[in-house]
VEXDREN-2710 file (C-alpha; in Angstrom, 1 decimal):
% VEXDREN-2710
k/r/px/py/pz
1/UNK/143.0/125.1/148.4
2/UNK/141.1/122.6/146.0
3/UNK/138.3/121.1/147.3
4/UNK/139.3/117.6/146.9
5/UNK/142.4/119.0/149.4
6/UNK/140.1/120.4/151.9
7/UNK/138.0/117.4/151.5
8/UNK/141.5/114.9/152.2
9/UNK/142.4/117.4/155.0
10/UNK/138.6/117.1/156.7
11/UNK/138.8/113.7/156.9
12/UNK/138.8/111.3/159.6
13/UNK/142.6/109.7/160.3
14/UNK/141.8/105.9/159.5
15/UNK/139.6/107.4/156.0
16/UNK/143.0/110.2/155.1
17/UNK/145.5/107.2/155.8
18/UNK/143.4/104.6/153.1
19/UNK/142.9/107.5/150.8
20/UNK/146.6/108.2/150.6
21/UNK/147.3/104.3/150.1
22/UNK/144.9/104.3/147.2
23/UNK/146.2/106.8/145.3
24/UNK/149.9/106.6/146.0
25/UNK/151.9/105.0/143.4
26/UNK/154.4/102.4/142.3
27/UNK/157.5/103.7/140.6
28/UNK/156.2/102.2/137.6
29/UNK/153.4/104.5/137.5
30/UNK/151.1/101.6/138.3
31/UNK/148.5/102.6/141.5
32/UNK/149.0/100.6/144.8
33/UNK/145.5/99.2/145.1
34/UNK/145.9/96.4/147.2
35/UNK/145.1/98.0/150.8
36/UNK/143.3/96.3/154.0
37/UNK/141.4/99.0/156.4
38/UNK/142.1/97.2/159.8
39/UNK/139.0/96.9/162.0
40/UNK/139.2/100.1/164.8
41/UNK/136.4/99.2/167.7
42/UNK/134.7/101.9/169.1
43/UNK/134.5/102.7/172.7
44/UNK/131.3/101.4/173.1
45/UNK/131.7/98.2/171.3
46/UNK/134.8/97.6/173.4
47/UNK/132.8/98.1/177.2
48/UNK/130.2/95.9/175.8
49/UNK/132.4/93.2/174.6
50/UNK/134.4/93.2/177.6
51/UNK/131.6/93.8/180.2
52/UNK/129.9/90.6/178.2
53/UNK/132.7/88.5/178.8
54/UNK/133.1/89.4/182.5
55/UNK/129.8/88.7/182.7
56/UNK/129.9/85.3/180.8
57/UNK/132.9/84.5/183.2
58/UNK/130.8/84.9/186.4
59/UNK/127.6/83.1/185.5
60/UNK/129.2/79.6/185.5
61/UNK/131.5/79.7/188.6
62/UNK/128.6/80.6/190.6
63/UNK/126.5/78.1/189.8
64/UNK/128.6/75.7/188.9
65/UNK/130.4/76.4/192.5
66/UNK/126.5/76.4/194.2
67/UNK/126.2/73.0/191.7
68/UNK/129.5/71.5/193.4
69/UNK/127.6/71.3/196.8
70/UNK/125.2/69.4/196.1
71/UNK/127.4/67.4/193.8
72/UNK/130.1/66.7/196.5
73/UNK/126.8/65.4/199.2
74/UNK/125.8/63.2/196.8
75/UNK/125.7/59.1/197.8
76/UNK/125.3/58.3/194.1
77/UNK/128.6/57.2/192.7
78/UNK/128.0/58.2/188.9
79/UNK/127.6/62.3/191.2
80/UNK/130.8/62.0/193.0
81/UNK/133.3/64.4/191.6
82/UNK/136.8/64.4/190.6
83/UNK/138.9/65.7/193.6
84/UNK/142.0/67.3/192.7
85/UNK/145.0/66.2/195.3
86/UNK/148.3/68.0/195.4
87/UNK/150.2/65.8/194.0
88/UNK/147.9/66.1/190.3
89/UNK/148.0/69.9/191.1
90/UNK/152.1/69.8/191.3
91/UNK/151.9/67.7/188.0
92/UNK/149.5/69.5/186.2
93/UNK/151.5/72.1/184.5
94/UNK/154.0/69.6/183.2
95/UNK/151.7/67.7/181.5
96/UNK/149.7/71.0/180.6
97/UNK/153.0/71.9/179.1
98/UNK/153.6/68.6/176.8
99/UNK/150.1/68.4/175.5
100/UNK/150.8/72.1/174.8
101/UNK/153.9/71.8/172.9
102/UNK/153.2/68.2/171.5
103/UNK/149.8/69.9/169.8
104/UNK/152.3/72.7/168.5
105/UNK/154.2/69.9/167.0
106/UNK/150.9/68.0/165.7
107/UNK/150.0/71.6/163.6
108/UNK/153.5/72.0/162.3
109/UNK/153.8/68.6/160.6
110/UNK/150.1/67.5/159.8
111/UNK/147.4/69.3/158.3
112/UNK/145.4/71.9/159.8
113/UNK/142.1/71.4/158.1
114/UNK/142.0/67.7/159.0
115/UNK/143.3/68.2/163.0
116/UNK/140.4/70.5/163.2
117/UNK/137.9/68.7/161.9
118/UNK/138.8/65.5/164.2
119/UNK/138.4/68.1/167.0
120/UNK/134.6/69.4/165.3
121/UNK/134.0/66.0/165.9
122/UNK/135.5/65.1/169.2
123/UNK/133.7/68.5/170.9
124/UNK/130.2/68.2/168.9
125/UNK/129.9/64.7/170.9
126/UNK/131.1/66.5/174.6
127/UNK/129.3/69.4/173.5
128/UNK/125.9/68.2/173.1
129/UNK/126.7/66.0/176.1
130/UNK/127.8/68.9/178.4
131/UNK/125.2/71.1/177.7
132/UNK/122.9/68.4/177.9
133/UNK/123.7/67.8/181.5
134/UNK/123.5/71.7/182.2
135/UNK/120.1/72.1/180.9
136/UNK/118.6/69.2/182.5
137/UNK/118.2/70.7/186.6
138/UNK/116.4/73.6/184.9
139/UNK/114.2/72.0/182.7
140/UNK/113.2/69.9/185.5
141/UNK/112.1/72.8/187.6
142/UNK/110.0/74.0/184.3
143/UNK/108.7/70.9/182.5
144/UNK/104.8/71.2/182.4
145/UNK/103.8/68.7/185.2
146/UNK/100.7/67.9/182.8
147/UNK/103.3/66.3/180.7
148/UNK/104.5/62.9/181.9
149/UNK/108.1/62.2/182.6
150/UNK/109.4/58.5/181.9
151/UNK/111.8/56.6/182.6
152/UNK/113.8/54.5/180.9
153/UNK/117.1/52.4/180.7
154/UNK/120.3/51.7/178.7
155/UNK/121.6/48.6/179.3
156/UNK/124.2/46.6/178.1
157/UNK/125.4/43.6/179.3
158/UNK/128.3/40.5/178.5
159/UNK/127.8/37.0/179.5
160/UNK/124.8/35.8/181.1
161/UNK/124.0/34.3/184.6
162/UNK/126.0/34.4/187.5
163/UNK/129.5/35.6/185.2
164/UNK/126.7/38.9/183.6
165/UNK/129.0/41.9/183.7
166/UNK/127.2/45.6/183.4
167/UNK/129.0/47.4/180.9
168/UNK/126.5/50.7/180.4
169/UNK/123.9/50.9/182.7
170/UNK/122.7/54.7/181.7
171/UNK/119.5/55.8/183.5
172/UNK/117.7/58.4/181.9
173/UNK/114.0/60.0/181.6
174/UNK/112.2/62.2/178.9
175/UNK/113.3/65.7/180.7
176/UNK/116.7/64.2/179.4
177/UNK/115.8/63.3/175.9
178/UNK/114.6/66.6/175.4
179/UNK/117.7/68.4/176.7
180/UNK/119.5/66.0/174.1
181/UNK/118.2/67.0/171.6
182/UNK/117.9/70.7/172.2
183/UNK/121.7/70.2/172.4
184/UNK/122.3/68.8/169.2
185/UNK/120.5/71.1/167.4
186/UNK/123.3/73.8/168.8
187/UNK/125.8/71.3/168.4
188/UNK/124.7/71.0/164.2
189/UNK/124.9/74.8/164.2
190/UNK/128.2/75.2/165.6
191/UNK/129.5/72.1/163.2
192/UNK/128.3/73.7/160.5
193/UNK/128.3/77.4/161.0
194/UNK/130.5/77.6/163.4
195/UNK/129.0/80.6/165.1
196/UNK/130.2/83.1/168.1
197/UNK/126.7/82.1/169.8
198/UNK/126.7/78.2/169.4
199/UNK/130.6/78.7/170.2
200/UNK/129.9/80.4/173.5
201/UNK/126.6/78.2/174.9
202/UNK/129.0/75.1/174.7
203/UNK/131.9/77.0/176.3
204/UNK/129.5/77.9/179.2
205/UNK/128.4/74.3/179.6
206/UNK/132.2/73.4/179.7
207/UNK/133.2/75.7/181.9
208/UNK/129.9/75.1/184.6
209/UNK/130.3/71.6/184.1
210/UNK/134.6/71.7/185.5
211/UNK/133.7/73.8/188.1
212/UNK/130.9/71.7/189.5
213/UNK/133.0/68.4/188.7
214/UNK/136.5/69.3/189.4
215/UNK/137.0/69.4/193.0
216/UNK/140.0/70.5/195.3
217/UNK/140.6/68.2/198.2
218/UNK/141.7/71.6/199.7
219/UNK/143.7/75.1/200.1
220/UNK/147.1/74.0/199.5
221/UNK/145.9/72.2/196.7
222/UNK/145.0/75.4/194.9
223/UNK/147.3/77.2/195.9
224/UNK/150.0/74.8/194.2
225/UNK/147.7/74.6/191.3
226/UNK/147.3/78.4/190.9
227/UNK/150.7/78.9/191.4
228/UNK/152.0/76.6/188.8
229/UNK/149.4/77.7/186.2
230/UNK/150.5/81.3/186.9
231/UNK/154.2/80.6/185.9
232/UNK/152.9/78.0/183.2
233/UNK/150.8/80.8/181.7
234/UNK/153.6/83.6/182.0
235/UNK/156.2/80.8/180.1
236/UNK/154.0/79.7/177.2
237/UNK/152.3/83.1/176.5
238/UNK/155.6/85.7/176.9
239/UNK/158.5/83.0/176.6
240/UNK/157.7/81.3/173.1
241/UNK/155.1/81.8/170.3
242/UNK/153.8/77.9/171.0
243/UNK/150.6/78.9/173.2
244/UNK/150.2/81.8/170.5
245/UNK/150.2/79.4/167.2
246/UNK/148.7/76.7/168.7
247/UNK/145.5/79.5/169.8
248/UNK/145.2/80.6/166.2
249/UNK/145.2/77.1/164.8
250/UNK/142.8/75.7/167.5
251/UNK/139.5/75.7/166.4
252/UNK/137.4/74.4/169.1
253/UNK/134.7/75.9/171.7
254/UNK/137.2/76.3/174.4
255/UNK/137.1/80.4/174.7
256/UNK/134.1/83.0/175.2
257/UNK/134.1/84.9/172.3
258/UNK/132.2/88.4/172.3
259/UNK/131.6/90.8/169.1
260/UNK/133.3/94.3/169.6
261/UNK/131.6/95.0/166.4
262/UNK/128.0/94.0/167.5
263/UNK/126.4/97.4/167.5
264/UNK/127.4/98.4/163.9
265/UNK/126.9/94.3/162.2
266/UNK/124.1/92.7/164.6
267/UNK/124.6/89.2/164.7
268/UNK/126.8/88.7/162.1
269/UNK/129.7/90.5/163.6
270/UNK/133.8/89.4/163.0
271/UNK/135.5/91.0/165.1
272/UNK/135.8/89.6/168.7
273/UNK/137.3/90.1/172.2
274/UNK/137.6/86.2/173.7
275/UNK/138.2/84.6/177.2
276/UNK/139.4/81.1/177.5
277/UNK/137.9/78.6/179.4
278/UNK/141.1/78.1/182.2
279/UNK/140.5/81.6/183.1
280/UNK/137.0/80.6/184.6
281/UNK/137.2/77.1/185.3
282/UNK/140.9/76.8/187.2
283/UNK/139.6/79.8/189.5
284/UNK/136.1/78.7/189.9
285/UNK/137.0/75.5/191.2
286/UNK/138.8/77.4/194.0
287/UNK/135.7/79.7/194.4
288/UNK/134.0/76.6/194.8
289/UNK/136.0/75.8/197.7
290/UNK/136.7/78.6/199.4
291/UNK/132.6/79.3/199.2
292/UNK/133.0/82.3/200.0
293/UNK/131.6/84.2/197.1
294/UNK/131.5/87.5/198.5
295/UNK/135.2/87.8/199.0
296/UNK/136.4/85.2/196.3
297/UNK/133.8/86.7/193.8
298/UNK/134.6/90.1/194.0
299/UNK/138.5/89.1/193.9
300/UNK/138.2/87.7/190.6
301/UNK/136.4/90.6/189.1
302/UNK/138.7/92.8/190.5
303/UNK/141.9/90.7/188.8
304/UNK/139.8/90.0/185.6
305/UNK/139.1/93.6/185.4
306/UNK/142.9/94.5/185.8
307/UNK/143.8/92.1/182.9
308/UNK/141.3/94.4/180.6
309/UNK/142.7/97.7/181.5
310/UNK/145.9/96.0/181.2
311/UNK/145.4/95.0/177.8
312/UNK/143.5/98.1/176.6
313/UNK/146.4/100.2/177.8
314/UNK/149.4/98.0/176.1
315/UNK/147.6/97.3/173.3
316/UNK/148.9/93.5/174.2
317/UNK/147.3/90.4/174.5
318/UNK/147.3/89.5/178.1
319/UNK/147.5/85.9/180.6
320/UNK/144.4/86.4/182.7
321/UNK/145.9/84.0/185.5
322/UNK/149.1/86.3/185.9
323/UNK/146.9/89.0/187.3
324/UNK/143.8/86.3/188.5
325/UNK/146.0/83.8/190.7
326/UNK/147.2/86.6/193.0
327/UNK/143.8/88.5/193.4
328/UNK/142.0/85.0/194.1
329/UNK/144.4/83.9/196.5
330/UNK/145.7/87.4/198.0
331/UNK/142.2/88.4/198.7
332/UNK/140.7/85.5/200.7
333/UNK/143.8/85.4/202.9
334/UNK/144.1/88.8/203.6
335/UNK/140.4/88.5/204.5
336/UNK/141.3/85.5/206.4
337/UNK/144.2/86.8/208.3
338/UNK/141.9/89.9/209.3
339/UNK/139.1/87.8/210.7
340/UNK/141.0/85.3/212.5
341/UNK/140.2/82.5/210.2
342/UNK/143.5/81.6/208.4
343/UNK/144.3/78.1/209.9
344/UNK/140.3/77.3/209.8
345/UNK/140.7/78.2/205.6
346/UNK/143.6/76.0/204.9
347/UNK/142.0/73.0/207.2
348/UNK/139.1/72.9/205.7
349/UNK/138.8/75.4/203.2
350/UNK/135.1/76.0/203.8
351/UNK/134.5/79.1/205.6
352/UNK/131.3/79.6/205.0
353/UNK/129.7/83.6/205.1
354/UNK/126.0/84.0/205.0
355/UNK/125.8/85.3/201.5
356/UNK/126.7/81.8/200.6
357/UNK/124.6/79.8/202.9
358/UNK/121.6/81.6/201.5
359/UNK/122.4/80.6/198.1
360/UNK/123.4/77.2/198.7
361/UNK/120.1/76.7/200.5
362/UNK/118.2/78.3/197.5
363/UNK/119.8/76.3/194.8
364/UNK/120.8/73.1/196.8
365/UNK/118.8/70.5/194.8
366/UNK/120.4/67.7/193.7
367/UNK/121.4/67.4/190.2
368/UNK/120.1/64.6/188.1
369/UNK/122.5/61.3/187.7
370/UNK/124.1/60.3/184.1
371/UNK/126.3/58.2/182.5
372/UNK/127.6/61.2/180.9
373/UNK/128.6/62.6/184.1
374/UNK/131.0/60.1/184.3
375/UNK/132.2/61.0/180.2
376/UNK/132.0/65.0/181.1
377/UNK/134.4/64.3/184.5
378/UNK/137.3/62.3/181.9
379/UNK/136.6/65.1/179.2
380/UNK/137.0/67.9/181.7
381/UNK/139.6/66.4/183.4
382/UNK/141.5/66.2/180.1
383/UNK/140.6/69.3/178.3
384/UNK/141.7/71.5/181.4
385/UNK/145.8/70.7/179.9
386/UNK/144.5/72.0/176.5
387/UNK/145.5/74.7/175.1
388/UNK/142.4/77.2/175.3
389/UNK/143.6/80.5/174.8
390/UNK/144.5/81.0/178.6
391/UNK/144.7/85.1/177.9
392/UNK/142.4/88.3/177.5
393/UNK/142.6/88.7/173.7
394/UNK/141.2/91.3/171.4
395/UNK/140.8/89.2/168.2
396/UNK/139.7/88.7/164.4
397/UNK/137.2/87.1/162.3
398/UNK/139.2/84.0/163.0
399/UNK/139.7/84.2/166.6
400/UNK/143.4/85.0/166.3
401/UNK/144.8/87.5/169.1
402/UNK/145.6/90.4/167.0
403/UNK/148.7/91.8/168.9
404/UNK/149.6/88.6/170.8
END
């Protein structure tokens, strides 16, 4: 055997299969040159991409749920949230659905490049706003008490004497101004560079921001909404390639992305495993009712882990809510049914345990007021029937699910 044989025989799988590409040939004698090595993650970039993501997915539903307490005792008006009734929870996959399929129709006839910078726009504004507003609590616990902390006021007004109508009265200090502009300076980067980093610290603010605004009036409510999601998730995602297309041609900081590639490239990596935002936020908010986060909390882990091995085994892009609805529902009322407290949960669906009293009582400080509390309820409130990749999704350089 020639050397360059035992060489091509000693070589890995993916490096034999190029090599034979390379120099195979056309029937006109030319060489077939044109070959693509596809990206093959290694076991290690793969646990920490996923276990990131998992992790990603936990931080905001617990404090955003531990945020919703305080939120939901407020007296101020500007801190009251926006409660979810069943009859929006019955609705809200249908007109999930036609935003869905009437953005699928807005990327087939328009242009991509200008649909997406609209949206670069739209979510740098809500992006510096929401993470503006997630920042602020804990820079107030940190800001140097040397340093003084104004006030001020934003104030607009129409007519004048008794007929003066307030039209933006937005109360504010410097803790604020600095979170503002922190928050734009992330917001420049992600316009610009659009990088995994500045893509996931505005997809955290989102999703911490609807699970401490978005409120179920209670457990029916969820359940209606978890079960309409699950089928709306299972249609769109197995049933047509409209959730599919629209996810590749959506480019927007509604998913947590995570390098698979990170160990080999650093900070520069392509090759990412993503979450979208309706896999932490429409669960969290019923964490956040339930408060019960050792139960509810280990449920969605459990059902978020099942969707990786899932996906890992098929090789197939996967719904997170087909296997999250059933853990975070099955779970609590299994639990429920065991201690005696299934009527209690769907009364008033705030069963209490004392892992979550101690945490409420740790982190039970109000949140600061804002006008843009107000913008970040309508925005969330909105964005939630957006398409935002609702699956577990290995993915390219692009963000595109690679076997979806």
């Amino acid at each position: 055997m020639s050397e360059v044989e035992k060489a091509l025989s000693s070589a890995p799988e993916p490096a034999a299969a190029v090599l034979d590409a390379v120099n195979s040939t056309e029937p006109n004698g030319t060489e077939a040159l044109n070959v693509t090595a596809k990206f093959v993650a290694t076991p290690e970039g793969t646990a920490l991409a996923y276990g990131s993501l998992v992790l990603m997915a936990l931080v905001p539903i617990f404090f955003g749920a531990l945020r919703s307490v305080a939120c939901s005792k407020s007296k101020n008006a500007s801190d009251m949230p926006e409660t979810i009734t069943s009859r929006d929870a019955a609705r809200f996959p249908i007109i999930a659905s036609c935003t869905l399929f009437g953005l699928y129709l807005f990327f087939k006839v328009f242009s991509q490049d200008y649909i997406n910078l609209l949206l670069s726009v739209y979510f740098f504004a809500l992006g510096v706003l929401a993470l503006s507003h997630t920042m602020s609590p804990l820079l107030s616990r940190i800001f140097p008490g040397y340093v003084p902390n104004k006030q001020y006021q934003l104030l607009f007004t129409q007519s004048a004497g008794e007929a003066k109508e307030e039209i933006i009265n937005y109360e504010f200090d410097t803790n604020n101004l600095v979170c503002l502009l922190a928050s734009s300076v992330v917001g420049v980067w992600y316009v610009f560079k659009k990088h995994w980093i500045a893509n996931n610290l505005f997809g955290l603010a989102f999703a911490l921001n609807g699970v401490e605004l978005l409120h179920l009036n209670n457990v029916s409510t969820g359940c209606i909404l978890l079960g309409g999601l699950f089928v709306y998730d299972i249609f769109w995602v197995f049933g047509t390639n409209v959730m599919v297309t629209v996810a590749k041609s959506f480019e927007a900081p509604i998913k947590l992305v995570f390098p698979q590639d990170l160990l080999e490239k650093g900070l520069d990596a392509s090759n990412f495993a993503m979450l979208g935002l309706g896999d932490i936020v429409i669960p969290g908010i019923f964490i956040a009712l339930l408060l019960r986060f050792d139960i509810s909390f280990l449920a969605y882990i459990f059902g978020l882990g099942l969707t990786i091995f899932v996906m890992h085994t098929f090789k197939h892009a996967q719904p997170a809510l087909l296997y999250l609805v059933p853990a975070c529902v099955g779970f609590p009322v299994v639990v429920a049914i065991f201690r005696g407290e299934l009527g209690e949960m769907f009364r008033t669906g705030r069963v209490v345990s004392r892992f979550s009293r101690e945490a409420q009582n740790s982190l039970s400080r109000p949140t600061s007021s804002s006008y843009s509390g107000e913008i970040l309820r309508f925005f969330l409130a909105s964005i939630s029937q957006m398409p935002n990749s609702p699956h577990l999704a290995p993915c390219n350089a692009e963000g595109a699910a690679l076997r979806l």
